[in-house]
N, C-alpha and C positions, 0 to 999 in steps of 0.2 A: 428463522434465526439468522439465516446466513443468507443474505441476497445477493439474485440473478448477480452475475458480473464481479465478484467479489473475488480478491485475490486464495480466499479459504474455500470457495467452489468445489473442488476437485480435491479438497484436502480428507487423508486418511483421519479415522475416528480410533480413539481406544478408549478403553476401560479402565478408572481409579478407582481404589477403594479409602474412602475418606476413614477419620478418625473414628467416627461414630459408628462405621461398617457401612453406612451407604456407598452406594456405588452412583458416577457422576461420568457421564461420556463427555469428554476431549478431544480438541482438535491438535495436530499434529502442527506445528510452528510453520508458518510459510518462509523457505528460504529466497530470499531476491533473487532477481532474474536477471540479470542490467539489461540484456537483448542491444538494440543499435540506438545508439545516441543520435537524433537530431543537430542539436545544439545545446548551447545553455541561455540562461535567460539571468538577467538580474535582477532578483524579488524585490521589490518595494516593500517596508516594513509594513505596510495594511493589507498588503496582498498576500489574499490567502492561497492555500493550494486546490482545494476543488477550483476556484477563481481561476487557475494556471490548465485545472484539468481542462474545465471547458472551455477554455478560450485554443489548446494546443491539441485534445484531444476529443472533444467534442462531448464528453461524458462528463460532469462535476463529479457523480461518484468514482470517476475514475484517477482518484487522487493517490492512489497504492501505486499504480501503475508509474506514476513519481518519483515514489519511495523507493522501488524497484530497478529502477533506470539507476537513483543515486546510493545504489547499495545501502540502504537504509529502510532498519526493520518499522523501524518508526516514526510516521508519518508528522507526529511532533518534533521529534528529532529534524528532520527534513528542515518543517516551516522555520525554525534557529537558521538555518543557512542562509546567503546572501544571495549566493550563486545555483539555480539549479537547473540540472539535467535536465533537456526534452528527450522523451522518448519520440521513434520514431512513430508514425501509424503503420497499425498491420496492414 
């Protein structure tokens, strides 16, 4: 469900219990990380973000890694921007 390289990798799990009584394991919300700014880059309206991951970060699924840099939980949120953060590489 959660793939290799995924900002929810490493995320804690708990326990809901829904309306019906079933019970439904959750992942715990990932809080952004901003870490070291690169630069920033000026998006073109067609250009997408995995498009930005692979070309800055070498990963297309590494488009959280984005989201993160621009304190932004939501990588939709993010693509609305003009302007965005590179992160650096590890």
């Amino acid at each position: 469900m959660i793939f290799p390289g995924s900002r929810y990798q490493a995320s804690e799990t708990f326990t809901v219990t829904l309306e019906d009584g079933r019970q439904a394991v959750a992942l715990k919300p990932h809080a952004p990380n901003p870490g070291r700014l690169l630069g920033y880059y000026l998006r073109k309206d067609w250009q997408r973000l995995d498009h930005l991951a692979a070309k800055y970060l070498s990963d297309p699924t590494a488009f959280w890694k984005l989201a993160d840099t621009n304190n932004s939980m939501s990588p939709d949120a993010l693509g609305a921007r003009a302007r965005v953060g590179i992160p650096a590489k590890e």
